[in-house]
N, CA, C and O atoms as a Tripos MOL2 file, in Angstrom:
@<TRIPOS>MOLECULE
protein
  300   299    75     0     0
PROTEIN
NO_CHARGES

@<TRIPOS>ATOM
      1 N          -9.0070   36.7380   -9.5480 N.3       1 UNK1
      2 CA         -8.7810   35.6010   -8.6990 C.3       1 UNK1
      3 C          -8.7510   34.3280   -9.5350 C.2       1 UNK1
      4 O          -9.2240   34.1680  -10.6600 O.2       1 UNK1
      5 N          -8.1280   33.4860   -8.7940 N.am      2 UNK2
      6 CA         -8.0060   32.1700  -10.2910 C.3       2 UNK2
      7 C          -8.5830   31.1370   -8.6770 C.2       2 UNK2
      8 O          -8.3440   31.3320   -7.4850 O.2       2 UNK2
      9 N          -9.2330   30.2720   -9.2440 N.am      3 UNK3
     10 CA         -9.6510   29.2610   -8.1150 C.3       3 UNK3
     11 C          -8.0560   28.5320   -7.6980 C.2       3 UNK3
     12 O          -7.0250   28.9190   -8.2480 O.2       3 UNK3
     13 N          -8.0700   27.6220   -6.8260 N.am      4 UNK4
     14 CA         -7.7240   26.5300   -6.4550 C.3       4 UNK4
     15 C          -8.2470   26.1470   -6.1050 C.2       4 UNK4
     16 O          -9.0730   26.7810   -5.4470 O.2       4 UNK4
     17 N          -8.3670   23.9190   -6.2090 N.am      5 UNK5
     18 CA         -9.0110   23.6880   -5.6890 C.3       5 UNK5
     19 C          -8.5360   22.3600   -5.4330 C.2       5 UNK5
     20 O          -7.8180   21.7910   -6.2550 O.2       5 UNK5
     21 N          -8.8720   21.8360   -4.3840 N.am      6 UNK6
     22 CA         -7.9690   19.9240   -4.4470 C.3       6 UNK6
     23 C          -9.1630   18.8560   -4.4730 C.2       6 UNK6
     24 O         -10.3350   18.8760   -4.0990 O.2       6 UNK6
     25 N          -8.4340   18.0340   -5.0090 N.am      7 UNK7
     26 CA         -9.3830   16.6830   -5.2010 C.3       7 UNK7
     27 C          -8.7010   15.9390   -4.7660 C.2       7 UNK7
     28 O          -7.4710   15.9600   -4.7790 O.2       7 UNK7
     29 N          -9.4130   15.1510   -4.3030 N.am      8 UNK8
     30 CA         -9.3190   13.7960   -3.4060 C.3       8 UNK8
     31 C         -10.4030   12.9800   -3.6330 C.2       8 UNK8
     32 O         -11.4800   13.5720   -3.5840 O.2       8 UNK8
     33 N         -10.4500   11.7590   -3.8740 N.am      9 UNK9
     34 CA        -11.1720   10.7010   -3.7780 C.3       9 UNK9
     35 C         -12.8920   11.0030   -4.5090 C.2       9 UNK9
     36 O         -13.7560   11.8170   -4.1830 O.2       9 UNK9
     37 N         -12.8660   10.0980   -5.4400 N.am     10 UNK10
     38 CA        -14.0540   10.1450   -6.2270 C.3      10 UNK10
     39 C         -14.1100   11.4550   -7.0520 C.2      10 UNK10
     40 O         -14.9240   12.3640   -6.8900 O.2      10 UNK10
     41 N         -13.1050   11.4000   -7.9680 N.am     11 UNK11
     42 CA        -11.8910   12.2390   -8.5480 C.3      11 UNK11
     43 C         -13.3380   12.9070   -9.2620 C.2      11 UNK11
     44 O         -13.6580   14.0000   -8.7940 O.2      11 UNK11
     45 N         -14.2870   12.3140  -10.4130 N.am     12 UNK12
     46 CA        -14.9150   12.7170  -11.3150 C.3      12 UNK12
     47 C         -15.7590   13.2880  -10.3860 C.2      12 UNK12
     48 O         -15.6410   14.4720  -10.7010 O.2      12 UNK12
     49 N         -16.5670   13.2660   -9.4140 N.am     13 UNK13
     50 CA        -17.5340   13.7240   -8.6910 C.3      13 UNK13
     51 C         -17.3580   15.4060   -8.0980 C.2      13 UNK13
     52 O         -18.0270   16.4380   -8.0400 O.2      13 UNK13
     53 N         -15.5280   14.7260   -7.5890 N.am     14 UNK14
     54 CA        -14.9820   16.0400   -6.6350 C.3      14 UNK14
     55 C         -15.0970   17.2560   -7.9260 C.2      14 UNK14
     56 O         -15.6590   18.3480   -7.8280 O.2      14 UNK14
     57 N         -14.3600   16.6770   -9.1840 N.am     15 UNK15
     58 CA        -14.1530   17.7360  -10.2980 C.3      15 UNK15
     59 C         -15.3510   18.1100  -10.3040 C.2      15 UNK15
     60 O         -15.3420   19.1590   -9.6610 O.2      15 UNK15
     61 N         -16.5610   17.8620  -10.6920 N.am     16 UNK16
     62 CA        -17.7520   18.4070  -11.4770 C.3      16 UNK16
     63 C         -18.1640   19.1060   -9.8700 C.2      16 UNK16
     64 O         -18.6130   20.2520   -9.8980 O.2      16 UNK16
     65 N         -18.0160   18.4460   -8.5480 N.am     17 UNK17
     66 CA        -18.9960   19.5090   -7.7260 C.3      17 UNK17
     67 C         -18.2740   21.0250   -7.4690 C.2      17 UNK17
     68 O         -18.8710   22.0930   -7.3370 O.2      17 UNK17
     69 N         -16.9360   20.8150   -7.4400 N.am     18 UNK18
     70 CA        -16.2870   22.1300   -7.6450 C.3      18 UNK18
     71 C         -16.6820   22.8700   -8.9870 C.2      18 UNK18
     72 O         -16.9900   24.0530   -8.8370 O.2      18 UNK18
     73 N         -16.7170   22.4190  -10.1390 N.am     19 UNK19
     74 CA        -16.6610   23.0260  -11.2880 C.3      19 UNK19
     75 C         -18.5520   23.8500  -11.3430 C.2      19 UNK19
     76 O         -18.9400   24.7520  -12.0850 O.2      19 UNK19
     77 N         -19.3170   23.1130  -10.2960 N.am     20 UNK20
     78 CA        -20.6370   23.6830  -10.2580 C.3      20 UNK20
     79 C         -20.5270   24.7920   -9.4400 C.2      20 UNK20
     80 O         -20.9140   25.9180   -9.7520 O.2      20 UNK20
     81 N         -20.0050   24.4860   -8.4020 N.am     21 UNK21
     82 CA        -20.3010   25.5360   -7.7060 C.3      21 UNK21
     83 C         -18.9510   26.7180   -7.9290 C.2      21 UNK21
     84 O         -19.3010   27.8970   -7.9750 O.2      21 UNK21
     85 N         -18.0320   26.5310   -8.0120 N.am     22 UNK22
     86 CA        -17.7600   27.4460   -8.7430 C.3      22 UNK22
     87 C         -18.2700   28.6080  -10.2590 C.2      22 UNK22
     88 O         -17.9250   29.7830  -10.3840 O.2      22 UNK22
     89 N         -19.1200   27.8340  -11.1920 N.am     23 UNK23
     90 CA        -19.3720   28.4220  -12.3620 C.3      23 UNK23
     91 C         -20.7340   29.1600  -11.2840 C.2      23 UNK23
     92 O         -20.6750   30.3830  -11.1540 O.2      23 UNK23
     93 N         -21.9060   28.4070  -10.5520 N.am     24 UNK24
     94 CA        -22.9090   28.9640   -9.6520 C.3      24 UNK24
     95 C         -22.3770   30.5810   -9.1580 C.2      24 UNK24
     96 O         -23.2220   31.4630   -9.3090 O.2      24 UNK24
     97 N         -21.0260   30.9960   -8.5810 N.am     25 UNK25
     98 CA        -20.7170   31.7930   -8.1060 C.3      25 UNK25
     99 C         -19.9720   32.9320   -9.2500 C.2      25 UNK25
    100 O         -19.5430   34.0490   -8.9600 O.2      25 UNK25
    101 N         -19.9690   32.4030  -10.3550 N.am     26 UNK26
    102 CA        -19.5550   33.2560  -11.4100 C.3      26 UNK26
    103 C         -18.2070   33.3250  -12.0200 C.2      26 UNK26
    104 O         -17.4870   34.1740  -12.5460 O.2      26 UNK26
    105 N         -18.1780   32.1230  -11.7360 N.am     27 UNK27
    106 CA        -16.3380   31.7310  -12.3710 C.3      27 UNK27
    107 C         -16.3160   30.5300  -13.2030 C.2      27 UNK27
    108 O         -15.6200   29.5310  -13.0220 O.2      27 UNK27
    109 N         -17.3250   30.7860  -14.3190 N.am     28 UNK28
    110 CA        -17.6790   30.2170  -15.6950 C.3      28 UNK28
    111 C         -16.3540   31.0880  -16.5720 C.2      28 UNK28
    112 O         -16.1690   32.2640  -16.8860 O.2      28 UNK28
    113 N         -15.5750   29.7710  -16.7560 N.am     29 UNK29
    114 CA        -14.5710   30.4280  -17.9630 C.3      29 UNK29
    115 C         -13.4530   30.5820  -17.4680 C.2      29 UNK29
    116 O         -12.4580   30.4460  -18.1800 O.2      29 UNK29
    117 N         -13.3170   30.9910  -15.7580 N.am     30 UNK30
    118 CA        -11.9450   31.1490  -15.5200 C.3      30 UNK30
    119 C         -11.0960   29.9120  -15.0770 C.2      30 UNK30
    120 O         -11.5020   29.0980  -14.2470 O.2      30 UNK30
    121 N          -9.5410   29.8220  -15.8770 N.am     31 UNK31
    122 CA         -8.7360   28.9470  -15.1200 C.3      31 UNK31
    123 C          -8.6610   28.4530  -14.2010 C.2      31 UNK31
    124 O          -8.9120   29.2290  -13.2790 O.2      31 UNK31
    125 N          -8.3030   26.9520  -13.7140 N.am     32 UNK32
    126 CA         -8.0270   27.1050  -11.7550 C.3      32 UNK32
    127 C          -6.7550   26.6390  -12.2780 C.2      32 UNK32
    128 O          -6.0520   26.5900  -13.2870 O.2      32 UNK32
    129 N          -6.8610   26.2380  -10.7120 N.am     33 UNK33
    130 CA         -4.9650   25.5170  -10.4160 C.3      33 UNK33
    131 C          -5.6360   24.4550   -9.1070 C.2      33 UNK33
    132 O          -6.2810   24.6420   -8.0750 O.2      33 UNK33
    133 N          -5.0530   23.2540   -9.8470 N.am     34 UNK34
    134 CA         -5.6110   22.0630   -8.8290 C.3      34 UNK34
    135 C          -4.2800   21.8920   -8.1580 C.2      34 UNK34
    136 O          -3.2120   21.6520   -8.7210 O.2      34 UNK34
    137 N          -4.5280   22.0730   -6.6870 N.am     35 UNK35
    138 CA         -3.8370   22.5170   -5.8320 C.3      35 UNK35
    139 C          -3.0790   21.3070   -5.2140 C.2      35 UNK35
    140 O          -1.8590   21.3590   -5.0600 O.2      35 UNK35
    141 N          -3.7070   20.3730   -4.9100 N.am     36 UNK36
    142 CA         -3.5290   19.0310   -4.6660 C.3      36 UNK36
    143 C          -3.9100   18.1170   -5.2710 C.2      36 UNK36
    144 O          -4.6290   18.5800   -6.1570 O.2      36 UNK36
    145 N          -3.8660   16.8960   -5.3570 N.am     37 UNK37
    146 CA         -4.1860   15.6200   -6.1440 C.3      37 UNK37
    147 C          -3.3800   14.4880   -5.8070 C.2      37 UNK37
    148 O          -2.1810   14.6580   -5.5830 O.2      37 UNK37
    149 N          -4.0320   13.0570   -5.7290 N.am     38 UNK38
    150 CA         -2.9380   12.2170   -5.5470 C.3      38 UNK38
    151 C          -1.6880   12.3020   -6.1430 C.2      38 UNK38
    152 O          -1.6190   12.8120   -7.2620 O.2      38 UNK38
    153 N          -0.8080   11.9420   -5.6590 N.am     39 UNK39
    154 CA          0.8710   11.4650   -6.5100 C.3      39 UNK39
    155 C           0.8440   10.2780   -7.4390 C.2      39 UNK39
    156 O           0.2970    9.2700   -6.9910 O.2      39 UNK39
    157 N           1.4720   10.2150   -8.9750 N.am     40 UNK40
    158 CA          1.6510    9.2620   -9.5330 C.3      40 UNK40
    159 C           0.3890    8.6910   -9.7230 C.2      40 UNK40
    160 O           0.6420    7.5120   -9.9700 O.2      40 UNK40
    161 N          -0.9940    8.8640   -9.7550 N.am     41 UNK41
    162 CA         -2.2810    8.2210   -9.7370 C.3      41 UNK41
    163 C          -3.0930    7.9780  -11.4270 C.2      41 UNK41
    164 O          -4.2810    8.2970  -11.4880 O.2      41 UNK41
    165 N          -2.6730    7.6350  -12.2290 N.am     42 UNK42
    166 CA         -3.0540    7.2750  -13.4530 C.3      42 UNK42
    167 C          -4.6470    7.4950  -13.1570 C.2      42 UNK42
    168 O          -5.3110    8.4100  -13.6450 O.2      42 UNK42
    169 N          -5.1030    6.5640  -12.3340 N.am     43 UNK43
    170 CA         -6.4490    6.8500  -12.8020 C.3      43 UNK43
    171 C          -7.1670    8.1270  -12.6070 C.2      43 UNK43
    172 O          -7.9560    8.7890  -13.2810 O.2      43 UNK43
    173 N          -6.3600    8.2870  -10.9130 N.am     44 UNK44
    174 CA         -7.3200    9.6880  -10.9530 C.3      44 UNK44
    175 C          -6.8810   10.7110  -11.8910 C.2      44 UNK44
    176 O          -7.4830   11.7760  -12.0260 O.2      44 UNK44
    177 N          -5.7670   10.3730  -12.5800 N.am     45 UNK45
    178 CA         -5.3040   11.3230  -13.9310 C.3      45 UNK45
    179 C          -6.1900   11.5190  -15.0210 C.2      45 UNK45
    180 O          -6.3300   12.6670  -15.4420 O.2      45 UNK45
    181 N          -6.7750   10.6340  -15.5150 N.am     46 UNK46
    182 CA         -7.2290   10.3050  -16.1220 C.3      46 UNK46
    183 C          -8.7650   10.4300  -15.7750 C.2      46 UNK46
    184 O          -9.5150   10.3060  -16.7430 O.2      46 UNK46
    185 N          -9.2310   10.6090  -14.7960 N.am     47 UNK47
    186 CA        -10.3770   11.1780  -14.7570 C.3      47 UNK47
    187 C         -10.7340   12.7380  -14.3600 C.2      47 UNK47
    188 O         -11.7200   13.4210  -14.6380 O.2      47 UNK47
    189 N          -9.5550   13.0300  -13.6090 N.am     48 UNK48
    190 CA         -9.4970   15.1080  -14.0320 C.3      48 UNK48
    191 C          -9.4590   15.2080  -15.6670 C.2      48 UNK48
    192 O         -10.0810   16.1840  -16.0860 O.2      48 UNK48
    193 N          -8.9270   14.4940  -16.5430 N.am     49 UNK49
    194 CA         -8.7470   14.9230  -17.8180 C.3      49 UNK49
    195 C         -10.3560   14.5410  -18.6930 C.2      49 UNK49
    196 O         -10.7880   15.1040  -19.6990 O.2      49 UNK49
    197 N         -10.9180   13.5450  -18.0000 N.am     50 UNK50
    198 CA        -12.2030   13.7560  -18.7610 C.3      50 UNK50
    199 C         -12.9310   14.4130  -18.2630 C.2      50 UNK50
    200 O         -13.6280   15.0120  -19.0820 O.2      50 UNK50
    201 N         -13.2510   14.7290  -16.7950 N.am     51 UNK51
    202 CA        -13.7030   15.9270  -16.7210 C.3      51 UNK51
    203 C         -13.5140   16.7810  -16.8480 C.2      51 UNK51
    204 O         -14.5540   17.4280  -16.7240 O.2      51 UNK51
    205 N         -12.1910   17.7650  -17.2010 N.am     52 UNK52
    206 CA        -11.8620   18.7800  -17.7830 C.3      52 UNK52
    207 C         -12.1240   18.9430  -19.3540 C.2      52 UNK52
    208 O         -12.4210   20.0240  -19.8620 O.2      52 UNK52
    209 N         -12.0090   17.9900  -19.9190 N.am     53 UNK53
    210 CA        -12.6060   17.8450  -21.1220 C.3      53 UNK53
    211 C         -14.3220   17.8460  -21.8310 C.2      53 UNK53
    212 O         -14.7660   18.0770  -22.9560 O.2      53 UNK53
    213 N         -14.9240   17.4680  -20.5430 N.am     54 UNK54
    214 CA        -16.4080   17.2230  -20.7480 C.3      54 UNK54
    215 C         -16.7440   18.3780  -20.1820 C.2      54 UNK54
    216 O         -17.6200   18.9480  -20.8330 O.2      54 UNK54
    217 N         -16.2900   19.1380  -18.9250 N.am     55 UNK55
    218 CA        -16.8740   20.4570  -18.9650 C.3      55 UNK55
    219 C         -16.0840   21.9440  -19.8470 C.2      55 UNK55
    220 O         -16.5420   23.0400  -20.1700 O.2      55 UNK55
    221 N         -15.1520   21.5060  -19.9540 N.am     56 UNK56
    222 CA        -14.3380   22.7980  -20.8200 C.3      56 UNK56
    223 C         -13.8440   23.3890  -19.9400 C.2      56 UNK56
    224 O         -13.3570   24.4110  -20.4240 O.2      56 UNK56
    225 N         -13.6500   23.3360  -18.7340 N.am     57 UNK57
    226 CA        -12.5520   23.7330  -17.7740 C.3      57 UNK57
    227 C         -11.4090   24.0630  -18.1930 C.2      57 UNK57
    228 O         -10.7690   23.5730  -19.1230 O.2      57 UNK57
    229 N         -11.1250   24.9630  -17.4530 N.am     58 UNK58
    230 CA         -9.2420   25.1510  -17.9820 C.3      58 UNK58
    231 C          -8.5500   24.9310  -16.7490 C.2      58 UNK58
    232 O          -8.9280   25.3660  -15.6610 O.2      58 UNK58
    233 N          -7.2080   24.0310  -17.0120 N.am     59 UNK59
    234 CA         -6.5230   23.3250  -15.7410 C.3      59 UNK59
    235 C          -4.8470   24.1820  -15.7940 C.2      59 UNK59
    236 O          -3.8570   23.4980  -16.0510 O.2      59 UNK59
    237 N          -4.7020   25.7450  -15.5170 N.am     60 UNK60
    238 CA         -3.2840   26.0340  -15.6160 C.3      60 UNK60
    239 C          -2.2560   25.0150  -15.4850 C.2      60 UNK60
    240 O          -1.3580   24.5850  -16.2100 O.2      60 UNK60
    241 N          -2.9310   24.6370  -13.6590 N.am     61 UNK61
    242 CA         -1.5220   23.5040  -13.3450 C.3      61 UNK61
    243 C          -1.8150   22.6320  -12.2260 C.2      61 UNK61
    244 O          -2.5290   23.2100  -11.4070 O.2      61 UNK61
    245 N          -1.5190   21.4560  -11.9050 N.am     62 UNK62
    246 CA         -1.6620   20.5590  -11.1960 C.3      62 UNK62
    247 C          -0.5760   20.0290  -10.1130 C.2      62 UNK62
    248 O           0.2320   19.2000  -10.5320 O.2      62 UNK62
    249 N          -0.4870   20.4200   -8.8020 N.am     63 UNK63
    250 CA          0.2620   19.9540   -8.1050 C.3      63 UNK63
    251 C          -0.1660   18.4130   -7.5760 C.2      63 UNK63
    252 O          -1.3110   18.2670   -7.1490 O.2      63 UNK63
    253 N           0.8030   17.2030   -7.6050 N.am     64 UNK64
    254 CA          0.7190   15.9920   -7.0340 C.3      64 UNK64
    255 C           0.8380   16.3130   -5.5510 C.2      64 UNK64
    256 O           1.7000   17.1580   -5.3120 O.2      64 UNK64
    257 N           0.2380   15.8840   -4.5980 N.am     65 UNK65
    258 CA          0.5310   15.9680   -3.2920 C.3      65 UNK65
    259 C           1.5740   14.6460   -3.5970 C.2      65 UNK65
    260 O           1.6690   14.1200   -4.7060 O.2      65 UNK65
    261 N           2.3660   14.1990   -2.3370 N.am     66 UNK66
    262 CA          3.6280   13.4480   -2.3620 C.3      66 UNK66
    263 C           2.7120   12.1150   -1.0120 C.2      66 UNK66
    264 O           3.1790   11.4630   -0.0770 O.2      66 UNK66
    265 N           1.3970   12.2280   -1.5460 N.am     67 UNK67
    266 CA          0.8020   10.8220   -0.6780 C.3      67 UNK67
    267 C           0.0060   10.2470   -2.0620 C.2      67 UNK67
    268 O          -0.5640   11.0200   -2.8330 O.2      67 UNK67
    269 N           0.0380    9.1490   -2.2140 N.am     68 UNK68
    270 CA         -0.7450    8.2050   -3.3850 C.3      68 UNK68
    271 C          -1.9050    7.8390   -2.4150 C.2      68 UNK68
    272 O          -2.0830    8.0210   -1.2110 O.2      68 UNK68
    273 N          -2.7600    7.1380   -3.6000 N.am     69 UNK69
    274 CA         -4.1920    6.8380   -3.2140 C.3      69 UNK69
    275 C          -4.0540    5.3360   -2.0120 C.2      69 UNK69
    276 O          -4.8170    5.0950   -1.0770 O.2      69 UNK69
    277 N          -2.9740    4.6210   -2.3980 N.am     70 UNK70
    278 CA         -3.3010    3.5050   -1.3990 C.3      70 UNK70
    279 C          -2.1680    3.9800    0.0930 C.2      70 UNK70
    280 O          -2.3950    3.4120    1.1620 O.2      70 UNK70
    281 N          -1.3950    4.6750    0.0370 N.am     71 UNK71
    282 CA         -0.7390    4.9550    1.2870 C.3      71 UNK71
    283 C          -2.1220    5.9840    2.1270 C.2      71 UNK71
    284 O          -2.2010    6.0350    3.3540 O.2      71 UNK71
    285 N          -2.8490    6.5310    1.4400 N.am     72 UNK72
    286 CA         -3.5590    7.2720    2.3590 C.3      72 UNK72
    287 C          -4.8750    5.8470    2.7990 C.2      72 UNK72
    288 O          -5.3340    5.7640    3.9390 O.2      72 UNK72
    289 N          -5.1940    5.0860    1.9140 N.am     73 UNK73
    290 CA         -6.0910    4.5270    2.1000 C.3      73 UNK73
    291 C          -5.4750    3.2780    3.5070 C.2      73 UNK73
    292 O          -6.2180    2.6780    4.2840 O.2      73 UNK73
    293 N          -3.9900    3.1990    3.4570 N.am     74 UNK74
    294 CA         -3.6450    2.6210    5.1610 C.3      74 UNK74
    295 C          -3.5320    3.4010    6.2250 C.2      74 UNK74
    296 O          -3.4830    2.9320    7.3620 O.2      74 UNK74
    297 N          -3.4810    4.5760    5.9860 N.am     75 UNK75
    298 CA         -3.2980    5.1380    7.1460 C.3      75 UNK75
    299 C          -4.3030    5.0260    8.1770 C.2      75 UNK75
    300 O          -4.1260    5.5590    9.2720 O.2      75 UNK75
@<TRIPOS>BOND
     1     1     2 1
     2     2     3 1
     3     3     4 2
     4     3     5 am
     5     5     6 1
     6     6     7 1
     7     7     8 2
     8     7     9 am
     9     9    10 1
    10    10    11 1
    11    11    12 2
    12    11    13 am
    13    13    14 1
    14    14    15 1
    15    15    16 2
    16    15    17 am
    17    17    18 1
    18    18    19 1
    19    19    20 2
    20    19    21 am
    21    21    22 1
    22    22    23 1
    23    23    24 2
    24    23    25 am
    25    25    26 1
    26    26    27 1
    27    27    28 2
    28    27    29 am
    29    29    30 1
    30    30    31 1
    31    31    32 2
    32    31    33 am
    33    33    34 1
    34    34    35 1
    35    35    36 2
    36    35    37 am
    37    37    38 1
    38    38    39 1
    39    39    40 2
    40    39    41 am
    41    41    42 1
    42    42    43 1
    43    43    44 2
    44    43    45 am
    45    45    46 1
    46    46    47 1
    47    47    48 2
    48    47    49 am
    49    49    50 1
    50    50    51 1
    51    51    52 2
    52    51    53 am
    53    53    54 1
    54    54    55 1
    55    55    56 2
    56    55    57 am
    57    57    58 1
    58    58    59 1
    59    59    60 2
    60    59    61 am
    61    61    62 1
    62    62    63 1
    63    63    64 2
    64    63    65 am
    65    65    66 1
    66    66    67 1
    67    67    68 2
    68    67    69 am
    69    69    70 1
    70    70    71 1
    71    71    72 2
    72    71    73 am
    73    73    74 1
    74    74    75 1
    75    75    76 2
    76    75    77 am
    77    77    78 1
    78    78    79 1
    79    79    80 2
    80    79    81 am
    81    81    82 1
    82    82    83 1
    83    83    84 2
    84    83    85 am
    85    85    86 1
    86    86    87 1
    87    87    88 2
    88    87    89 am
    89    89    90 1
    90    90    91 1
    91    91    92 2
    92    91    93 am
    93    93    94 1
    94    94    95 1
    95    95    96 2
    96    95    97 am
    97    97    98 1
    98    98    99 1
    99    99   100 2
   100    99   101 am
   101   101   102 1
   102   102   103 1
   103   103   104 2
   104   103   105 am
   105   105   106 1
   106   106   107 1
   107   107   108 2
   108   107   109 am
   109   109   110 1
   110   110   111 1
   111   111   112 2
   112   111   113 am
   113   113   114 1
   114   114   115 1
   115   115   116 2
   116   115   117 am
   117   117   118 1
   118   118   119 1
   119   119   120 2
   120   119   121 am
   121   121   122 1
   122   122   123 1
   123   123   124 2
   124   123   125 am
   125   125   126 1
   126   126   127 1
   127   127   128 2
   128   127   129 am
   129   129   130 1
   130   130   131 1
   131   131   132 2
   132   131   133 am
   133   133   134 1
   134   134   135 1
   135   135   136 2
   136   135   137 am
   137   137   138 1
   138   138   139 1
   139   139   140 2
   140   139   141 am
   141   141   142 1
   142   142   143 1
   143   143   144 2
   144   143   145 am
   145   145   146 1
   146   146   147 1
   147   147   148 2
   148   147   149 am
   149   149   150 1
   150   150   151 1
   151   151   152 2
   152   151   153 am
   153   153   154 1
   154   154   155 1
   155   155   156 2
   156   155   157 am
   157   157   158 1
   158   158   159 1
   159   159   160 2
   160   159   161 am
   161   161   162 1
   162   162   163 1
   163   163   164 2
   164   163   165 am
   165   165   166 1
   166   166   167 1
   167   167   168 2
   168   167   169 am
   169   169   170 1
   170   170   171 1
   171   171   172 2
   172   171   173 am
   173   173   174 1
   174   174   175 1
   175   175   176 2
   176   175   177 am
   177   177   178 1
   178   178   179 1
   179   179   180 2
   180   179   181 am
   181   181   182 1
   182   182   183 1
   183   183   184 2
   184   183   185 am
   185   185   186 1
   186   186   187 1
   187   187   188 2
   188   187   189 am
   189   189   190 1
   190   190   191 1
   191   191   192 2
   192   191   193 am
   193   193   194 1
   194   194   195 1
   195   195   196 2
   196   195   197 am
   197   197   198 1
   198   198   199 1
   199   199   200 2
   200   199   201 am
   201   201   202 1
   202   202   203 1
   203   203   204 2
   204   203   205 am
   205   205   206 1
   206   206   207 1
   207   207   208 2
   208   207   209 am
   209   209   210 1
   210   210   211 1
   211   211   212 2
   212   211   213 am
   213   213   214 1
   214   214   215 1
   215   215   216 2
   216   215   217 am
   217   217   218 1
   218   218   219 1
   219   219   220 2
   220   219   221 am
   221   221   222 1
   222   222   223 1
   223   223   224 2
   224   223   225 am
   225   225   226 1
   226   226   227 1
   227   227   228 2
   228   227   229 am
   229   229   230 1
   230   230   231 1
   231   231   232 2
   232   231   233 am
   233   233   234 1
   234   234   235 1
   235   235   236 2
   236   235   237 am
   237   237   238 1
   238   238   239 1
   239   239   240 2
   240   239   241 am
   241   241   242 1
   242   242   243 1
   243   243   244 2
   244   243   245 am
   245   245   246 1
   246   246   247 1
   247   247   248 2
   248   247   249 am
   249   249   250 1
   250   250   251 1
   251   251   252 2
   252   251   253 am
   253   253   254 1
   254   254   255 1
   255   255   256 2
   256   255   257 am
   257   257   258 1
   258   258   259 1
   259   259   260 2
   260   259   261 am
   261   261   262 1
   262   262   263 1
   263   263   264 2
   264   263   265 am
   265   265   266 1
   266   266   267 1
   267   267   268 2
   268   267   269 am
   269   269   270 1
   270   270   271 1
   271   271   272 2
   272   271   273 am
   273   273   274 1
   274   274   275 1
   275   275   276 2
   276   275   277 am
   277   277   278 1
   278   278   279 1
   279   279   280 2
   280   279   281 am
   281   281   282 1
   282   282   283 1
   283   283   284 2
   284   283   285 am
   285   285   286 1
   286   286   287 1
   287   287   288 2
   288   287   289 am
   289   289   290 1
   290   290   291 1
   291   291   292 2
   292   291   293 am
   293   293   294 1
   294   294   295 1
   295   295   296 2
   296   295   297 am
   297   297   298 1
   298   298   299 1
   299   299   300 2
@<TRIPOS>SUBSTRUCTURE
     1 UNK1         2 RESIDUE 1 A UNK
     2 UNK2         6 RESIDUE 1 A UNK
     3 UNK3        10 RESIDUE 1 A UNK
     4 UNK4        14 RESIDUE 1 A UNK
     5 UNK5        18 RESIDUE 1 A UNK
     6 UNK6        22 RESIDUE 1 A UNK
     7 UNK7        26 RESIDUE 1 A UNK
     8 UNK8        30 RESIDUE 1 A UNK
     9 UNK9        34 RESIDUE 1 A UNK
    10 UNK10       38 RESIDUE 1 A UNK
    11 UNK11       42 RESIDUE 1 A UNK
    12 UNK12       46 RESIDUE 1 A UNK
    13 UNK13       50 RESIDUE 1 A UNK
    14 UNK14       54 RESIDUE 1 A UNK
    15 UNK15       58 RESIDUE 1 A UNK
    16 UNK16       62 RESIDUE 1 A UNK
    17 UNK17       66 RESIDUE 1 A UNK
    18 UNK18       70 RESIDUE 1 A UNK
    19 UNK19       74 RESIDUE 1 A UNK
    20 UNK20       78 RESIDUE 1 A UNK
    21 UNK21       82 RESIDUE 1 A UNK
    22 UNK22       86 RESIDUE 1 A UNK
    23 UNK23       90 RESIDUE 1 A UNK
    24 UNK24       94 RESIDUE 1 A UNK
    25 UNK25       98 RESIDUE 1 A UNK
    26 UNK26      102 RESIDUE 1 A UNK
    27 UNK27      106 RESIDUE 1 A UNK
    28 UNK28      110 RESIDUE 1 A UNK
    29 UNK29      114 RESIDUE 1 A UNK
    30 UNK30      118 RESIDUE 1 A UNK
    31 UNK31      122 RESIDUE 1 A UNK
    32 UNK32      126 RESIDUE 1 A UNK
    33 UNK33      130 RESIDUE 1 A UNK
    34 UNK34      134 RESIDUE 1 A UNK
    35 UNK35      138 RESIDUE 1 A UNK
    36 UNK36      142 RESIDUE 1 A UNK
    37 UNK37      146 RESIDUE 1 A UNK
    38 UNK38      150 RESIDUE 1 A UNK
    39 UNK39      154 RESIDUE 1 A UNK
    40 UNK40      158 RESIDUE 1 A UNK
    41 UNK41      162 RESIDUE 1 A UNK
    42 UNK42      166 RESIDUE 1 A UNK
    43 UNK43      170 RESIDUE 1 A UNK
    44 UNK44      174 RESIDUE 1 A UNK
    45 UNK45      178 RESIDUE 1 A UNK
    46 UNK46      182 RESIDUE 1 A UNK
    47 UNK47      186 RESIDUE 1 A UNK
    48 UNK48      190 RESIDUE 1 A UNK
    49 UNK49      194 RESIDUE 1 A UNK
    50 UNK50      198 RESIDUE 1 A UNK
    51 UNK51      202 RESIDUE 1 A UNK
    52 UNK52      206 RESIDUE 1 A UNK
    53 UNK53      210 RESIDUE 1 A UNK
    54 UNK54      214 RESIDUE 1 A UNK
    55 UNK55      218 RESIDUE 1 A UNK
    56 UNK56      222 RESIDUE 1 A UNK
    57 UNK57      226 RESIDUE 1 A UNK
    58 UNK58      230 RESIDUE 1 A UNK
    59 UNK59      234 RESIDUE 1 A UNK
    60 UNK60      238 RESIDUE 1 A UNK
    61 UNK61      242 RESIDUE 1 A UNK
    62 UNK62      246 RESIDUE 1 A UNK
    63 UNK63      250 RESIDUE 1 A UNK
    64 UNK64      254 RESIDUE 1 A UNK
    65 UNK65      258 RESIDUE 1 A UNK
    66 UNK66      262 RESIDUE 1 A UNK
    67 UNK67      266 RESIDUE 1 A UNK
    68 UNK68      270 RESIDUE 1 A UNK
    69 UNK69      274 RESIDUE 1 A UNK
    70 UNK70      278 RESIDUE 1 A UNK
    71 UNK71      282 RESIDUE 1 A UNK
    72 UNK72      286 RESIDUE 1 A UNK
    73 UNK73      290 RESIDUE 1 A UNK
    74 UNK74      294 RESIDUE 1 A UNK
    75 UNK75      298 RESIDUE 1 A UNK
C-alpha cells in the first residue's frame, strides 16, 4: 500500500501529523503520494519540501488541487 495523503492549511503541521501517525501505524520508510495540495502555492511548496526533508519522507508525487490558498480562503 503506498499512503495518500492531502494537505491543506498549516502545511508544516498537516505534513508532520500525517508523517506521525502514519510511521505510529508502521509505514516508516514507505513512499506516499500527496494527493492534494494547494495550486501554484510557493509557500506551501516550500514547506512540504522542508518537511520532507527534515523527516526523510519520500514524496513519489504531488497533485495541485486547481483551488489556491486565497480563492478558498473567500469562499
Amino acid at each position: 500500500m503506498i499512503p495518500r495523503v492531502h494537505i491543506y492549511d498549516e502545511t508544516g503541521n498537516s505534513f508532520a501529523t500525517a508523517f506521525n501517525a502514519l510511521t505510529s501505524q508502521g509505514y516508516q520508510g514507505v513512499p506516499w503520494i500527496i494527493g492534494e495540495a494547494f495550486y501554484n502555492d510557493a509557500a506551501e511548496a516550500a514547506a512540504q519540501l522542508q518537511e520532507a526533508n527534515s523527516t526523510g519522507q519520500k514524496v513519489l508525487y504531488l497533485t495541485q488541487w486547481p483551488l489556491t490558498n486565497i480563492q478558498r480562503t473567500l469562499q
